[in-house]
C-alpha positions, 0 to 999 in steps of 0.5 A, a space after each residue: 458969580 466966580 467961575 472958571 473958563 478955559 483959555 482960549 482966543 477971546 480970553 488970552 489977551 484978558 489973562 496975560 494983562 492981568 497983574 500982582 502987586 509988586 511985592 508978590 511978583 516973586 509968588 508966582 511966575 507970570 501968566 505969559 511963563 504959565 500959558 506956555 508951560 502949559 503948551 509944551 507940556 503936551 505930549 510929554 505925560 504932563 497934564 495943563 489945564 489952564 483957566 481964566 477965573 470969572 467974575 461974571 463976565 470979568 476976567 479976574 485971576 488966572 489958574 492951572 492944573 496940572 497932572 504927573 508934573 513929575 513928568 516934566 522934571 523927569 524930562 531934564 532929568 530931576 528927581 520930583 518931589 514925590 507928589 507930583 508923580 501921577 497926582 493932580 496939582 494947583 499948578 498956578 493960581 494968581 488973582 490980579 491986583 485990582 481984585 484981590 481981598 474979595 473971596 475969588 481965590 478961595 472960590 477959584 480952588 474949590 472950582 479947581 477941585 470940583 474940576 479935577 475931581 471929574 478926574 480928567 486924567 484918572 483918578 488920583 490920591 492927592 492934588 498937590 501945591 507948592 508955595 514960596 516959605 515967605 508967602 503967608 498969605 498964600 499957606 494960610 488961605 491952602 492950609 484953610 482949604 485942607 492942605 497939609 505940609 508934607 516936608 517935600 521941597 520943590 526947589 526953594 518951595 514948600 509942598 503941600 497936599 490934599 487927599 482927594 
């Protein structure tokens, strides 16, 4: 059974050992890079949540939501793509290796939803998503789950959205 737990003492290790397959390296920022965005994100109008995703008691991916990720850009004075700005976000996702290709990504975005549609930080309109142009695998599995390309670019990133 696939379910989301905080990260904490018991689990960080388990997150950080986690691992993609070579040629999706270039996907997703590693867990390490994730987990201490997520840290100094406080206090500064960002939101983090960060999660280890379960299977039983097998740690088997990593997720984050976020909150007003605008906030952060605003920070070093860039101009965000507009639906980060006071929304929620699918900041991270990534399923180790080992474990990809059973379902547990798709599961992990609707916990994420459920999560945030307790509106953790208020509510909002959308959750947004942001993706590599190359990474098929990951517009379809969004696009299946109700995103929808918006024309925004978070850097080389294409943005998607979902109206909560």
């Amino acid at each position: 059974m696939i379910h989301l737990e905080k990260i904490d003492a018991k689990n960080i290790w388990d997150v950080l050992d986690l691992k993609v397959k070579r040629d999706q390296k270039s996907f997703v920022a590693s867990n390490e890079i994730s987990v201490v965005q997520a840290y100094a994100a406080q206090g500064t109008g960002c939101s983090a949540f960060p999660f280890a995703i379960y299977n039983d008691k097998r740690v088997v991916g990593f997720l984050m939501i976020g909150h007003n990720e605008a906030a952060l850009y605003e920070l070093d004075g860039e101009t965000p793509p507009a639906a980060l700005k006071h929304n929620y976000s699918l900041w991270r996702l990534m399923i180790d290796k080992r474990y990809q290709g059973r379902g547990y990504g798709r599961e992990a975005i609707r916990l994420a939803l459920d999560f945030i549609r307790t509106w953790p930080r208020g509510i909002e309109e959308y959750c947004e998503l942001s993706y590599e142009p190359e990474n098929e695998t990951a517009r379809e599995l969004y696009r299946s789950m109700g995103f929808v390309e918006n024309g925004e670019k978070d850097g080389d990133e294409i943005v998607a959205v979902l109206k909560l």
